[in-house]
C-alpha positions as CSV (number, residue, x, y, z in Angstrom):
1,X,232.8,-33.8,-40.9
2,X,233.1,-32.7,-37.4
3,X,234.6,-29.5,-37.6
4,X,231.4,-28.9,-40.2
5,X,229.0,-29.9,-37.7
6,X,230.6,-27.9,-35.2
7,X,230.7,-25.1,-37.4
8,X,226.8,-25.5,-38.4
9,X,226.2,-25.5,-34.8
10,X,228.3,-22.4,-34.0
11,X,226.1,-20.8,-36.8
12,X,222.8,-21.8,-35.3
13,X,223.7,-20.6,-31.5
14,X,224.7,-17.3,-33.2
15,X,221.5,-16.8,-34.5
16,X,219.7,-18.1,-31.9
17,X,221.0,-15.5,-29.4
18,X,221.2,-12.4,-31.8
19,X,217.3,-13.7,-32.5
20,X,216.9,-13.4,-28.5
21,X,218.6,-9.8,-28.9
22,X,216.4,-9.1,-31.2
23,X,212.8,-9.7,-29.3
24,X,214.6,-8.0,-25.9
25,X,215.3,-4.9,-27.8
26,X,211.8,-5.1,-29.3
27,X,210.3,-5.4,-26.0
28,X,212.0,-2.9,-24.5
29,X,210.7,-0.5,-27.5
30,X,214.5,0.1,-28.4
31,X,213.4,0.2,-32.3
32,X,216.6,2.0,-33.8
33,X,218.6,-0.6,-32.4
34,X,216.7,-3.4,-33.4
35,X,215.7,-2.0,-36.9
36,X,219.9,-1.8,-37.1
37,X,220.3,-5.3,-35.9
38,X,217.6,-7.1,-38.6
39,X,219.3,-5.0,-40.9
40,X,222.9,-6.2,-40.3
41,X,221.6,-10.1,-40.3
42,X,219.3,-9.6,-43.3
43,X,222.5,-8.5,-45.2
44,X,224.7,-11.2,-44.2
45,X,222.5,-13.9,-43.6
46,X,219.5,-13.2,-46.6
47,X,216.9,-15.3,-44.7
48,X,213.3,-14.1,-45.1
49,X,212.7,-13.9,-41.0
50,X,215.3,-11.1,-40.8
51,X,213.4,-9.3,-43.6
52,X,210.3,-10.0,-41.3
53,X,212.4,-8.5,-38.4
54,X,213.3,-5.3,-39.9
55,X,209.9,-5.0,-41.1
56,X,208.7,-5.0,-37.4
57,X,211.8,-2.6,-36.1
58,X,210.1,-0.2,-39.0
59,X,206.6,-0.9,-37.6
60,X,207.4,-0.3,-34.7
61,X,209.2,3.0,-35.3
62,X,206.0,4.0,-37.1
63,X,208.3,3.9,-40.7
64,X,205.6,2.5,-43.3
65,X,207.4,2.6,-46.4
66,X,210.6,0.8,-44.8
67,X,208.1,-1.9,-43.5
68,X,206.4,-2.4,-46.8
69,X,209.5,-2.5,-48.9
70,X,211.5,-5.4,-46.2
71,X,208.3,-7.4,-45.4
72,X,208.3,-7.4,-49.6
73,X,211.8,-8.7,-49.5
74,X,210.9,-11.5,-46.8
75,X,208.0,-12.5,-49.3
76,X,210.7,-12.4,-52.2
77,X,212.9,-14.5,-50.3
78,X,210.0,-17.1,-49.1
79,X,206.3,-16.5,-50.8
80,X,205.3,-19.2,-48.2
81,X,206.4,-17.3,-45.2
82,X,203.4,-17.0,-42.6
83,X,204.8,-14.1,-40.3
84,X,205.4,-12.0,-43.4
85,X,202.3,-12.4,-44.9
86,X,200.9,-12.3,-41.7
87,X,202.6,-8.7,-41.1
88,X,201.9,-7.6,-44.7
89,X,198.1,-7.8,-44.6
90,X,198.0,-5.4,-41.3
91,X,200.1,-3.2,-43.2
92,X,198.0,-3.6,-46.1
93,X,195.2,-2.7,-43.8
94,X,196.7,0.5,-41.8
95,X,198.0,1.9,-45.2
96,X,194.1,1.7,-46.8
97,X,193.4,3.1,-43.2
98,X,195.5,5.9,-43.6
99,X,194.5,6.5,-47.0
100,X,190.6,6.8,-45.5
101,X,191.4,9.2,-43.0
102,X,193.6,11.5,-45.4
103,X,190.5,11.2,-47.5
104,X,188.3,12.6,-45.1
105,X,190.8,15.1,-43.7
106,X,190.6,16.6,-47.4
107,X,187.3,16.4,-47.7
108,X,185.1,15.7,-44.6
109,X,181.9,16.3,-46.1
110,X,181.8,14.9,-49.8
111,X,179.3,12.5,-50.4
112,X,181.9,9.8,-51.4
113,X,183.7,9.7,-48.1
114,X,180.2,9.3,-46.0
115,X,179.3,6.2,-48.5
116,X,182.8,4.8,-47.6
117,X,181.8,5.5,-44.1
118,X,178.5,3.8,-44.1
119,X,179.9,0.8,-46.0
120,X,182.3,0.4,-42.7
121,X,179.5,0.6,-40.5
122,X,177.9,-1.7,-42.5
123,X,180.6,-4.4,-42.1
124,X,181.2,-3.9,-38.2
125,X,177.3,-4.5,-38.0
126,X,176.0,-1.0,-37.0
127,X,172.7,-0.3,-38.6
128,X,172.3,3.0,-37.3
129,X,176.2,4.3,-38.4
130,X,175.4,2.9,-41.6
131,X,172.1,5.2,-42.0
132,X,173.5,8.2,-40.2
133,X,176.1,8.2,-42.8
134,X,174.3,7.0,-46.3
135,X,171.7,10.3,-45.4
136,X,174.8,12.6,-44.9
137,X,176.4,11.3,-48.3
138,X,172.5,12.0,-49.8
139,X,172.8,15.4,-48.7
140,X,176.2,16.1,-49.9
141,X,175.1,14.2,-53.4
142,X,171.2,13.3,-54.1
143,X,171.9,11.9,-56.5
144,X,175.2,9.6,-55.9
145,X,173.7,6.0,-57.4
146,X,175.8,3.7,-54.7
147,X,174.9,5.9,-51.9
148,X,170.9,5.4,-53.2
149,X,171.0,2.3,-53.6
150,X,173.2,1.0,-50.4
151,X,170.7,3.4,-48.2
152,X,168.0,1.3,-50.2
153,X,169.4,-1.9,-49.4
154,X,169.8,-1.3,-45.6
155,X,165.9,0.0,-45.8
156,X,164.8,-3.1,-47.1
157,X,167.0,-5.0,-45.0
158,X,165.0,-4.0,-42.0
159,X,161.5,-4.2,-43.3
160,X,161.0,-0.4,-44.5
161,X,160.1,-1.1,-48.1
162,X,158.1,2.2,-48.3
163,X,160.8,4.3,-48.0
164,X,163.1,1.8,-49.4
165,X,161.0,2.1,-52.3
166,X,161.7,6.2,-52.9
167,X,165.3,5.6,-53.2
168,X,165.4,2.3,-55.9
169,X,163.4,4.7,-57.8
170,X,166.2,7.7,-57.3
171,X,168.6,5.2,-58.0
172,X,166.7,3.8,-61.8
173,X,166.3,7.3,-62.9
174,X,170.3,8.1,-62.8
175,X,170.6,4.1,-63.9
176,X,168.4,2.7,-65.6
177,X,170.0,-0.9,-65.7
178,X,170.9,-1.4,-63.0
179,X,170.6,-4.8,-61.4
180,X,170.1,-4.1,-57.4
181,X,168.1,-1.3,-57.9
182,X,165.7,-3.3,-60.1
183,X,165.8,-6.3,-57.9
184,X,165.2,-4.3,-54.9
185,X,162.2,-2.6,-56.4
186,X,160.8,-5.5,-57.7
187,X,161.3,-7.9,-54.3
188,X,159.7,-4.3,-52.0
189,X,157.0,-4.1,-54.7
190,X,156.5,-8.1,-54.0
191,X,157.0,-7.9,-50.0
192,X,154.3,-4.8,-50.2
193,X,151.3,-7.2,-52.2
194,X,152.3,-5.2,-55.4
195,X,152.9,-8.7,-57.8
196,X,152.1,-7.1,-60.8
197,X,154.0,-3.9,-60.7
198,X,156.9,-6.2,-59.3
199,X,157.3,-7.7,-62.5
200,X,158.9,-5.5,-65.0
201,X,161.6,-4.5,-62.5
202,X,162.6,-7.8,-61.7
203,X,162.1,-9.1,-65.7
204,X,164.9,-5.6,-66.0
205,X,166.9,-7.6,-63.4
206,X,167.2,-10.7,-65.2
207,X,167.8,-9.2,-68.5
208,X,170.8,-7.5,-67.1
């Protein structure tokens, strides 16, 4: 029973100080090395954190792929493991990133890729982005349905039902059913002392 203990022991102190290897050659931005150490242990040893490791060394050599497919591993190995979850979301998010950019590197001006861009704006709280880039995507495409109706959403949003007004309408005549553009009209119409012409829009918006 000793010798196992001792053993066990011997086992955790090894890992212990290639672990400390590990996180010196990380922080001394030696990523080769430390992509080849993970590597070695998540061989011979299997555990998820040396999956997480070498999904690191690959982050941190700017390798992607390699970082997707062992941080997948490390998931395989524990679905419950927080670091490697933790690791795969920001991947997630620089690949989508990535993606974006490519995106608008093809095609800086279409009319989809300024929609994306004002739906950004629209999530880090930046009003003006978000209207600076839903009238670019307009001009690219007048009559792009998401890019009318998001510009219509953001009008009425900040009180400017007239003109929010212009663009529901754009919006109903490409779609016809459907349910924001309706409701949009319909609560303008109402905000503007226009009850009765509110109603059919938002009796359209219920039906749907």
């Amino acid at each position: 029973m000793r010798w196992l203990l001792a053993a066990a022991a011997g086992v955790g102190l090894l890992h212990a100080q290639t672990q400390t290897e590990f996180e010196r050659l990380m922080d001394r931005q030696e990523y080769g090395a430390a992509a080849a150490l993970a590597s070695t242990m998540a061989e011979r040893d299997g555990a998820a954190r040396w999956w997480v490791a070498r999904g690191r060394a690959a982050l941190g050599q700017g390798d992607a792929a390699a970082a997707w497919s062992a941080l997948s591993r490390a998931v395989e190995k524990d679905p419950n493991d927080i670091e490697a979850l933790y690791f795969l979301a920001k991947l997630g998010a620089i690949r989508s990133q990535m993606e974006f950019d490519g995106l608008l590197r093809q095609w800086p001006g279409a009319a989809r890729a300024h929609q994306l861009k004002a739906e950004m704006a629209a999530a880090r709280r930046d009003p003006a982005g978000e209207e600076r880039e839903y009238r670019l995507a307009l001009q690219a495409d007048p009559a792009l349905p998401a890019a009318l109706v998001g510009f219509a959403e953001l009008l009425r949003e900040r009180n400017r039902c007239e003109e929010a007004l212009s663009y529901y309408e754009r919006a109903l005549k490409v779609t016809p059913a459907g349910f924001e553009a309706n409701y949009g009209r319909g609560a303008c119409l109402l905000s503007t002392d226009r009850p009765a012409a509110a109603v059919p829009p938002l009796q359209a918006a219920v039906r749907l």
